[in-house]
C-alpha positions in Angstrom: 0.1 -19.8 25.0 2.5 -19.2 22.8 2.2 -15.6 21.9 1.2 -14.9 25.8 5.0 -16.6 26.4 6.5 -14.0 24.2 4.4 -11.2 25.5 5.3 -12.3 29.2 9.4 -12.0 27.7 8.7 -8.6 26.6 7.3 -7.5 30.2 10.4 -8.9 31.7 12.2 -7.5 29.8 10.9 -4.4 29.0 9.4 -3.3 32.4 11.2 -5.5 35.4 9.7 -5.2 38.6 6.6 -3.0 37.1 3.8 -4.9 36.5 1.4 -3.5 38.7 1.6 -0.9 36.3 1.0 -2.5 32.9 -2.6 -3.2 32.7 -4.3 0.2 33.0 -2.1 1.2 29.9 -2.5 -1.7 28.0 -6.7 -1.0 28.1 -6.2 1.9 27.0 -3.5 1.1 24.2 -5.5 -2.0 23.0 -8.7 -0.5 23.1 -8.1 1.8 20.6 -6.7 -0.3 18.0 -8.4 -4.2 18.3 -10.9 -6.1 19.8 -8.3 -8.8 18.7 -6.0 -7.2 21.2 -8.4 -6.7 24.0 -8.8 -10.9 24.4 -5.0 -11.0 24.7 -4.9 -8.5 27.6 -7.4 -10.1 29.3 -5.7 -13.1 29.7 -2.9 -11.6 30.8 -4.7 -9.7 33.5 -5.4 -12.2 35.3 -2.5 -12.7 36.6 -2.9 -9.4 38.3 -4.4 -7.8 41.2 -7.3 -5.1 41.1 -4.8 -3.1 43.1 -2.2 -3.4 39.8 -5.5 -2.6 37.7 -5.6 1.0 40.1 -2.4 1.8 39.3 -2.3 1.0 35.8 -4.8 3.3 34.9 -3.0 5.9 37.1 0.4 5.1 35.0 -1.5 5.2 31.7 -2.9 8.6 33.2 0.2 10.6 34.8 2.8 8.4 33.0 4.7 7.3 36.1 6.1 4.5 34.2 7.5 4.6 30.5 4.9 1.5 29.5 4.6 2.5 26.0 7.3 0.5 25.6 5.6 -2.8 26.7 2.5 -1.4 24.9 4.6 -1.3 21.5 6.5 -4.2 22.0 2.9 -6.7 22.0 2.2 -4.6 19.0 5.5 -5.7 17.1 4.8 -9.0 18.2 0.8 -9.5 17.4 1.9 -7.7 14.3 4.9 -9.8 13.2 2.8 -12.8 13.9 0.1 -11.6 11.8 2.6 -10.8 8.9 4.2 -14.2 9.2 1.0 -15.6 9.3 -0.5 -13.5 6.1 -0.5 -15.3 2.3 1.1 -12.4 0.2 2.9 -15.2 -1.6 -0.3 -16.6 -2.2 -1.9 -13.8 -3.5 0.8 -12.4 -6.1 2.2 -15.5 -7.2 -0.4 -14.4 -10.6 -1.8 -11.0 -11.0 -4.3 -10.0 -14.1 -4.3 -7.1 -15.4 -5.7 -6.1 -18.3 -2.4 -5.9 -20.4 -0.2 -7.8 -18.7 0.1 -10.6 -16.0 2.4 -10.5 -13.2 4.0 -13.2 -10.9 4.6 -12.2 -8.3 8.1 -12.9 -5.9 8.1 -12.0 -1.8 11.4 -11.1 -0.7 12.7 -11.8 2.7 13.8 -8.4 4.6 15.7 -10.3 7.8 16.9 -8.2 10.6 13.3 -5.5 10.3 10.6 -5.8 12.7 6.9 -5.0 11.6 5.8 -1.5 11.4 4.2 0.2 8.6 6.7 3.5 6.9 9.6 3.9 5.0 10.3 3.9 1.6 12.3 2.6 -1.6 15.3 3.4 -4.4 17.5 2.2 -6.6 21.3 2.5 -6.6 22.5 0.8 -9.5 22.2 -3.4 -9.1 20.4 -3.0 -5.8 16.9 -1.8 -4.2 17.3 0.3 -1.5 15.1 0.0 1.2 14.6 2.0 4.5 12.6 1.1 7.6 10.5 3.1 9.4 12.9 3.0 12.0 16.1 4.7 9.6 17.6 1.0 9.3 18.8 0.7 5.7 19.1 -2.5 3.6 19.3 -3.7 0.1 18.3 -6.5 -2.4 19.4 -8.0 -5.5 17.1 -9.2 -8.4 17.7 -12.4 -7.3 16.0 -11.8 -3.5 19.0 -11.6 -1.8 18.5 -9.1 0.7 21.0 -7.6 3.6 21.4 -4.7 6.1 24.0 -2.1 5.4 26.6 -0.1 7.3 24.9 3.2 7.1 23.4 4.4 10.4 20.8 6.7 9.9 20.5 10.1 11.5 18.9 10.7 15.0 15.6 11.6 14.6 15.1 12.7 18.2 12.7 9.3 19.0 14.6 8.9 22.2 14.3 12.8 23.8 10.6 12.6 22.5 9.8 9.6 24.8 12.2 11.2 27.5 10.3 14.8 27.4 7.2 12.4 27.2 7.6 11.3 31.0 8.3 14.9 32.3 5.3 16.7 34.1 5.2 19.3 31.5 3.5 16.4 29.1 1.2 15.3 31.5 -1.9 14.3 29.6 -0.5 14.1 26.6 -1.2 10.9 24.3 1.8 9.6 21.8 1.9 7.6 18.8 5.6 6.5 18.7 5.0 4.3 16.1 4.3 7.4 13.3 7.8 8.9 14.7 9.0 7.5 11.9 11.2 7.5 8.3 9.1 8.2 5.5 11.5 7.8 2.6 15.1 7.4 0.9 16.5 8.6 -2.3 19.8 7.9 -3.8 20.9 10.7 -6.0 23.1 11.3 -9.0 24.3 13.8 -11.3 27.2 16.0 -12.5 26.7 18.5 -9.4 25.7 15.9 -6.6 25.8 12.1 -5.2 24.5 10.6 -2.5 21.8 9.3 -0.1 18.7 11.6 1.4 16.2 10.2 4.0 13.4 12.1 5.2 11.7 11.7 8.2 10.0 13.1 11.6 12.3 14.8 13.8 11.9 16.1 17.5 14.5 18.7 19.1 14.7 17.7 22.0 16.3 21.6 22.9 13.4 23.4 21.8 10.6 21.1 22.6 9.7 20.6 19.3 9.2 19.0 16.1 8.8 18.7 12.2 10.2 16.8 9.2 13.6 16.6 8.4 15.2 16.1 5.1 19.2 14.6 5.9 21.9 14.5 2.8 24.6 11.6 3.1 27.3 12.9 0.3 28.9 9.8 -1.3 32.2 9.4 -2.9 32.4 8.9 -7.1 34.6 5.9 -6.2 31.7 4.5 -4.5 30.6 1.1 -7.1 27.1 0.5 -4.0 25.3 0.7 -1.2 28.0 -1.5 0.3 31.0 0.1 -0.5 29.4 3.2 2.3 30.0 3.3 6.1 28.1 5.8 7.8 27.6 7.1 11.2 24.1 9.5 12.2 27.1 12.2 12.3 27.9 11.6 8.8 24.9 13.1 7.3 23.6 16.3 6.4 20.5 18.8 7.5 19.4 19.6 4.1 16.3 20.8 4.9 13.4 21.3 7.7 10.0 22.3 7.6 9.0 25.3 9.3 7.7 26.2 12.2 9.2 23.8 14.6 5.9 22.4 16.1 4.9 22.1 19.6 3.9 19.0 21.0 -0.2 18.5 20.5 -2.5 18.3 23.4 -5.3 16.9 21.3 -5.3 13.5 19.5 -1.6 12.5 19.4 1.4 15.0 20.4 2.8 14.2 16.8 0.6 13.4 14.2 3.2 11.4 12.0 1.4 9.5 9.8 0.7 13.1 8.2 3.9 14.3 7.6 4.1 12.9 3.7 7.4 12.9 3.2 8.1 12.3 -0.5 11.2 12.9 -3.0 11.7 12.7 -6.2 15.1 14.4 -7.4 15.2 16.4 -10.9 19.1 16.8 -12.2 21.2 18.1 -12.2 20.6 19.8 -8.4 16.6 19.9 -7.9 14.9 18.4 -5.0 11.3 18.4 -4.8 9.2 17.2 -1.6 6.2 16.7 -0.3 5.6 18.2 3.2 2.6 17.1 5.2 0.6 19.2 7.4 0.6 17.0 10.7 -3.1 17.4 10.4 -3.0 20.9 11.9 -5.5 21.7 9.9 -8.3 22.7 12.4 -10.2 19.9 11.8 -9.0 17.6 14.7 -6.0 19.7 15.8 -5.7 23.5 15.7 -4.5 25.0 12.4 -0.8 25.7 12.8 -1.1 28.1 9.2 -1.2 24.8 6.3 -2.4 27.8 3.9 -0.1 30.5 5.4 2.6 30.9 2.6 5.7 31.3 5.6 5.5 27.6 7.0 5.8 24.3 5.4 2.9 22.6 6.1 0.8 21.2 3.5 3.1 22.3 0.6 5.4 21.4 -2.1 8.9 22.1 -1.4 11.3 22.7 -3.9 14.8 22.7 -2.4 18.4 23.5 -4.1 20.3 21.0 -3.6 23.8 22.7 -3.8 23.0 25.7 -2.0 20.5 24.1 0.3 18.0 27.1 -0.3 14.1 26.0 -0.9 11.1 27.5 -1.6 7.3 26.8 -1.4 6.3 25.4 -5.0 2.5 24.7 -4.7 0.4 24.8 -1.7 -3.2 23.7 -0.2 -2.3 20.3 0.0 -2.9 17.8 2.8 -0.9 14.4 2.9 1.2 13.8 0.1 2.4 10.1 -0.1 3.2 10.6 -3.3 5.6 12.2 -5.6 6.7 11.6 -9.2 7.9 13.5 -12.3 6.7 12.0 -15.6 8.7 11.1 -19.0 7.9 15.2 -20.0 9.1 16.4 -16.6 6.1 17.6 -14.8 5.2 17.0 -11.6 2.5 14.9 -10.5 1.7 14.2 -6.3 -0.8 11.7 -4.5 -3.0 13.3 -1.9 -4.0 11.2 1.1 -7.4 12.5 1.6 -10.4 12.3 4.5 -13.1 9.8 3.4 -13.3 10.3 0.2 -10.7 13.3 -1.2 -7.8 10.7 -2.4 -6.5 13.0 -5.4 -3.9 12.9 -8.1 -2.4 16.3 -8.6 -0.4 18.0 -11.4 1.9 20.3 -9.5 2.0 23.4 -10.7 4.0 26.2 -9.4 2.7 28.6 -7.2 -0.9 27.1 -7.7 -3.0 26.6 -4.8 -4.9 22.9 -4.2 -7.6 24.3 -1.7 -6.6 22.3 1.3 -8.3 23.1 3.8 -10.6 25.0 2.0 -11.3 22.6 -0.9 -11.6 18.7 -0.7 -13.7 16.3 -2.4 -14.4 14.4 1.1 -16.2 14.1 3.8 -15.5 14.0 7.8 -15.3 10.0 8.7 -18.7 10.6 10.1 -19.7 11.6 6.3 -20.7 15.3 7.6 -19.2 18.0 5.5 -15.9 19.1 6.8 -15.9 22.0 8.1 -15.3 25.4 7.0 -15.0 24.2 3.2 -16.6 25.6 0.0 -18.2 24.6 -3.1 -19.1 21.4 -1.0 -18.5 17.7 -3.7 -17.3 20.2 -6.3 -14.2 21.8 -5.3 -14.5 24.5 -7.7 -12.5 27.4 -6.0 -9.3 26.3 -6.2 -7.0 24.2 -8.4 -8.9 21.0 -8.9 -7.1 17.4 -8.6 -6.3 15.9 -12.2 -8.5 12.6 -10.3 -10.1 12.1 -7.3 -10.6 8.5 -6.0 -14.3 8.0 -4.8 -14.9 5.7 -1.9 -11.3 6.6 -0.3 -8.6 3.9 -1.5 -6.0 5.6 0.8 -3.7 6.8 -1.7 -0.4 6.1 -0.8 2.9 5.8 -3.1 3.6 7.0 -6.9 6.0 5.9 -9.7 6.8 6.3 -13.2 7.1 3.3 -15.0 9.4 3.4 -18.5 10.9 0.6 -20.0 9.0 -2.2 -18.2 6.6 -3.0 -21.1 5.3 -0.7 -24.2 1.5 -1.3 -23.1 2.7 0.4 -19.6 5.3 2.8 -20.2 5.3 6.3 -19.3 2.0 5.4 -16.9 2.0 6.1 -13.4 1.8 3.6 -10.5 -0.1 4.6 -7.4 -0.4 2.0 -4.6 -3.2 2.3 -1.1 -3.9 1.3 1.7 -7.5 1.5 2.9 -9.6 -2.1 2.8 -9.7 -5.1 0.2 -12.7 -3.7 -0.9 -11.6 -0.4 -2.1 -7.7 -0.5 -1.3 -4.8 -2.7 -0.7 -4.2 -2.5 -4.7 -2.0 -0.2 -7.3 -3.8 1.8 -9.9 -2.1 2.1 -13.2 -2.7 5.6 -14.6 -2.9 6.7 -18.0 -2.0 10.6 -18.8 -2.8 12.2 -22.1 -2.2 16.1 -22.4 -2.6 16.6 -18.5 -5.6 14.4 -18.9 -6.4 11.0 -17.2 -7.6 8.5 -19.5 -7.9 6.1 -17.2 -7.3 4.1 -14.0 -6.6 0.2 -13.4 -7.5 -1.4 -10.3 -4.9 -4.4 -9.9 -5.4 -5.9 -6.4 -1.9 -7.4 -5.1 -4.1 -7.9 -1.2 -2.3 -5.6 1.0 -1.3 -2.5 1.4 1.2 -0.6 0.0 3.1 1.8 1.4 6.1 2.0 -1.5 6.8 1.4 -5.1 9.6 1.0 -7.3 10.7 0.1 -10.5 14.1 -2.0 -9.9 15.4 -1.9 -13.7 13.6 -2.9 -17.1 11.7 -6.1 -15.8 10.8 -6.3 -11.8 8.5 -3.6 -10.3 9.3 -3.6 -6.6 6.2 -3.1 -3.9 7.3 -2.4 -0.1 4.4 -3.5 1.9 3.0 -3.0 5.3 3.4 -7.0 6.6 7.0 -5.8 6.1 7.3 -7.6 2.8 9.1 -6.7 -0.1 7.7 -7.8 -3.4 9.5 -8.0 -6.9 6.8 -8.3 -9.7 7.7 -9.9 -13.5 6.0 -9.9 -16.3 4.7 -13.7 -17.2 3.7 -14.7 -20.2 -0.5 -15.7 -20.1 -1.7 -18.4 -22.4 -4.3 -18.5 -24.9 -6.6 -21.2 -23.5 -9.2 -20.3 -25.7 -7.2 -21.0 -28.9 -5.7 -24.0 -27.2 -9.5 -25.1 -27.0 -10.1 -24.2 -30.3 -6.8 -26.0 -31.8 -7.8 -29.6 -30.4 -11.2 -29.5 -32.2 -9.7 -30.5 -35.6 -7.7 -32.9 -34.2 -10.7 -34.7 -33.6 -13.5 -33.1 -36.4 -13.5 -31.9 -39.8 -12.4 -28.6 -40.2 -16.0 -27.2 -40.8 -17.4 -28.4 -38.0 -14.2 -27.6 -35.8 -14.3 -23.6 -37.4 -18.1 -23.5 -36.3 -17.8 -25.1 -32.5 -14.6 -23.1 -32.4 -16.5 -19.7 -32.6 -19.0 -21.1 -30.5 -16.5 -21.3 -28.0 -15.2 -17.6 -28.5 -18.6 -16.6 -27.7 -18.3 -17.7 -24.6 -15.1 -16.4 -24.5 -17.1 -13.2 -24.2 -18.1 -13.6 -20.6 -15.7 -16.6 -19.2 -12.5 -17.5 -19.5 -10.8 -20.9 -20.1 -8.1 -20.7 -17.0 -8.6 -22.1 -13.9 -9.5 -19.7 -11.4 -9.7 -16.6 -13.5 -13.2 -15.0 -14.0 -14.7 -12.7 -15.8 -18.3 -11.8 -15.7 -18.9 -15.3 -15.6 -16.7 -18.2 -13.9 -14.3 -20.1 -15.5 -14.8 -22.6 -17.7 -11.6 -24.7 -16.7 -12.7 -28.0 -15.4 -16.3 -27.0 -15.1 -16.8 -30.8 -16.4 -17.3 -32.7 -13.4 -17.3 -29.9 -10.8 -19.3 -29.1 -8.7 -22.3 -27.1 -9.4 -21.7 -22.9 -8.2 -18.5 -24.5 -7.1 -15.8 -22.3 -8.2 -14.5 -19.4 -6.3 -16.7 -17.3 -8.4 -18.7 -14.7 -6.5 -21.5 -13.3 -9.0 -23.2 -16.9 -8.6 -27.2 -16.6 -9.4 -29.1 -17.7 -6.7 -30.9 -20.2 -9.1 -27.4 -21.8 -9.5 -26.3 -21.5 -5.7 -29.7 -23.8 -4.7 -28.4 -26.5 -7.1 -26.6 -29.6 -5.5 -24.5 -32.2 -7.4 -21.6 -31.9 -10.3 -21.8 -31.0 -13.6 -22.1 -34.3 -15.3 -22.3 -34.1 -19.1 -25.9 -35.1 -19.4 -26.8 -31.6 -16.8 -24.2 -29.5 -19.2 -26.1 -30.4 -22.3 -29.8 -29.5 -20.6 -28.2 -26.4 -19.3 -27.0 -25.3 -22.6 -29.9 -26.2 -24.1 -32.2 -24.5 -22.0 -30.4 -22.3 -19.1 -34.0 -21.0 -17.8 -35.7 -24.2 -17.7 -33.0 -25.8 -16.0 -32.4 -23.1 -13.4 -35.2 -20.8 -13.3 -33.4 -17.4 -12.6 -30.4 -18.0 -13.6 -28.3 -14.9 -15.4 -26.9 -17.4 -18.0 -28.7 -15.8 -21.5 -29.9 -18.5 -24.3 -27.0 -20.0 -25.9 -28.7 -21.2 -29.1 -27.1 -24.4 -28.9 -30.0 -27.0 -30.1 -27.8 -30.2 -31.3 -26.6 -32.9 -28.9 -23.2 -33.2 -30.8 -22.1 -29.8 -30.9 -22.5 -29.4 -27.1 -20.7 -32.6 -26.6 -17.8 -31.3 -29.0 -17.8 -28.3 -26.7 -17.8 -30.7 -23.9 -14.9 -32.5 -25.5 -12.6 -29.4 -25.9 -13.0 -28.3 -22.4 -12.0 -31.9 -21.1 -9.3 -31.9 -23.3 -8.2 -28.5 -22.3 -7.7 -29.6 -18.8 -6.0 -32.4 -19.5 -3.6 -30.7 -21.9 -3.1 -28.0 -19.5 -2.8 -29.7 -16.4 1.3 -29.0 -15.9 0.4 -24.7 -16.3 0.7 -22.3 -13.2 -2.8 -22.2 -11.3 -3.8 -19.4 -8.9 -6.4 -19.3 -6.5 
């Protein structure tokens, strides 16, 4: 009742006097995105007429009434609910890795609305953050976070839904929510200083659109972010893509969650970004020329700064959410790619990455996409450095230098995509142009920016409009704790021997509670229940067992693992002696209890 309340506000005060035209439009809205959605509009409906039904569909059709506004307004809300509502806390308050653990902090961001976009810097002592919708705010270390003076630029949101309700649109479907500001930059060297946002842009003279680039010169004298007052007709035109699109009839009129939108500055006057191609690609749109050499789309831009001249750098690229330069200065990009096709690239200049050509995806219905070659291979253009198979949905890149010697100099990617296969960052290792490796570290959402906010917190901006500062925590060595309170109680012989026993087991689980390995953890397994941890790789032999772990069931386990759970994965342990299980026993207990005041995560 609640959340019908708020979306009953909204309509009042959002669409006065039009509610006969509402519920056409919101089917159609809500039935593209959730079935969650579709439950809520029913219940509204009902406090409408058929006749009101009539003419919503006919408002949704011909656009009579501006309802997208309603429409995005119960998205804000279902949306803001489900980020309040989410457990990001929860989930980063430890993160493994294999190097390092993280606690993780979530910073409030007051004043910003949910929507997924924008983007983060640094100036200085403060993180600069962006929303999607050009508002600009800051934090401190310490989580303190606040808007700022600086009004963004006009991005032409407002003509766009004005030329949206004119007959010449008729037809057309928009996705106001991708109009959107994709990232910020503050810059700094001997030749410039200031702030650059980029972001989708419609001109509302000419009818059409593209990605916009905007330079906000700041004064030397100029200590932060809050020593700058800005109005939208303080800033700059640095640099648009080209052509100026016209409005699509096909999907969405503006494909804006495909404009990239990138930065990353090089001194001492060097911009290079990331232009998407608005997937005019002739895949679900018409091709608009991504591998034509005179537009913008689909390329790396490399733009003068001082001048404001630019030039195509690389090309065939699709999506790039992703831009970084490494500790030796090259150039390395993050492709957003179909299912399957998520790539890390080492720009190069003037080399050619294939897209559309080239990919190593799939249309979403896993047919071959079309009018590609070397099909799974990509072998006729510039291959990706690595390729992410399933799709993670690639989104952000960073360098990372200073923040630890087991990380530094890797690069930081964050997704999107599901739990399953996104909603994580991937550390990166890079040896001559080569990837070593990659390292899954699931944070449980999905991130859409990342920073690194001085020598100890790396910054994630997230799409539950959540802003997380990640420390490095120091991680205990339960297994040598184990180990030590053996020969408090037994001779050192016998403590040496059960001690290695124990790092053995080490092999496979770990002595913390709630971390597992390939087996569960260890940590209070005395006395628990049996398959009762939050362990998922369970044998079924274990699963059918009811009751605790009792110390008389640990020692015929140990023992014997087959006899006494026929089919369980747990290999022969070689333990024959009724005291040195129960010394194990012992040490675990004791473990616990010793440990009982240390930071848990579940």
């Amino acid at each position: 009742m609640k959340l019908l309340t708020r979306i009953s506000a909204a309509i009042g005060s959002l669409a006065s006097g039009a509610a006969a035209t509402l519920p056409g439009r919101w089917i159609a809205s809500i039935w593209s995105h959730t079935l969650g959605k579709i439950a809520i509009v029913l219940g509204v409906l009902g406090a409408f007429s058929g006749t009101g039904l009539l003419l919503g569909g006919a408002a949704y059709k011909y656009e009579i009434f501006p309802v997208y506004r309603v429409v995005e307004e119960i998205d804000a809300i279902i949306n803001s609910d489900a980020a309040a509502a989410n457990t990001t806390a929860g989930r980063v308050a430890r993160i493994e890795t294999t190097f390092l653990r993280l606690a993780g902090q979530v910073v409030e961001t007051p004043g910003l609305e949910y929507r997924p976009g924008g983007g983060l810097s640094v100036w200085g002592d403060h993180l600069l953050l962006v929303h999607y919708g050009g508002a600009i705010g800051a934090a401190t270390k310490d989580g303190t976070f606040a808007l700022t003076d600086i009004e963004p630029p006009d991005n032409g949101l407002d003509d766009l839904r004005a030329a949206a309700e004119t007959p010449k649109y008729e037809g057309y479907t928009h996705r106001y929510i991708f109009h959107r500001f994709n990232d910020i930059e503050f810059v700094e060297s001997d030749a410039v200083r200031g702030l650059l946002l980029s972001y989708t842009y419609f001109d509302g003279e000419q009818d059409c659109y593209g990605s916009r680039v905007s330079f906000l010169p700041v004064s030397r004298d100029a200590q932060s972010v809050y020593d700058v007052s800005a109005t939208e007709n303080d800033w700059e035109t640095l640099f648009d893509t080209k052509p100026c699109l016209e409005l699509n009839k096909g999907r969405f009129s503006i494909e804006g969650n495909m404009a990239g939108g990138r930065m990353v500055f090089s001194p001492p006057k060097t911009l290079y970004y990331g232009a998407g191609d608005y997937a005019l690609d002739g895949i679900y749109n018409p091709d608009a020329g991504v591998r034509d050499l005179n537009t913008s789309l689909g390329k790396v831009i490399k733009i003068d700064m001082i001048d404001k001249t630019s030039s195509v750098y690389a090309s065939g690229l699709r999506n790039m959410q992703g831009v970084a330069l490494d500790k030796q200065g090259r150039l390395w990009t993050t492709e957003h790619g179909y299912r399957g096709g998520d790539e890390l690239n080492l720009i190069k200049q003037d080399q050619d990455y294939g897209w559309p050509l080239e990919s190593l995806g799939t249309h979403y219905t896993g047919q071959r996409l079309p009018g590609t070659l070397s099909f799974g291979r990509h072998e006729q253009f510039q291959a990706p450095a690595f390729a992410w198979l399933p799709s993670v949905a690639v989104s952000t890149l960073a360098l990372i230098d200073g923040f630890d010697p087991s990380w530094d100099g890797d690069l930081l990617a964050g997704s999107l995509s599901s739990a399953e296969y996104g909603q994580s960052l991937f550390r990166i290792r890079v040896r001559d142009e080569r990837v070593v490796f990659t390292e899954r570290i699931k944070v449980g959402g999905r991130v859409r920016d990342i920073q690194q906010f001085g020598d100890d917190i790396i910054a994630l901006w997230m799409d539950s409009r959540e802003l997380v500062f990640l420390r490095k925590t120091d991680r205990p060595d339960q297994l040598a704790a184990a180990q030590s309170v053996l020969h408090e109680r037994y001779d050192d012989d016998f403590a040496h021997r059960i001690g290695a026993v124990l790092e053995s087991c080490g092999e496979c689980h770990s002595f913390e509670a709630h971390v597992h390995n390939a087996g569960p953890s260890l940590h209070g397994i005395v006395g628990g229940d049996i398959a009762g941890a939050s362990f998922q790789g369970y044998s079924t032999a274990l699963r059918s067992l009811s009751g605790t772990w009792s110390e008389d069931r640990l020692i015929a386990y140990l023992k014997d693992p087959a006899s006494f759970a026929p089919g369980t994965t747990m290999p022969a342990s070689g333990l024959t002696e009724d005291t040195d299980i129960e010394a194990i026993i012992w040490a675990l207990e004791e473990n616990v209890r010793r440990s009982a005041g240390d930071m848990t995560y579940d």
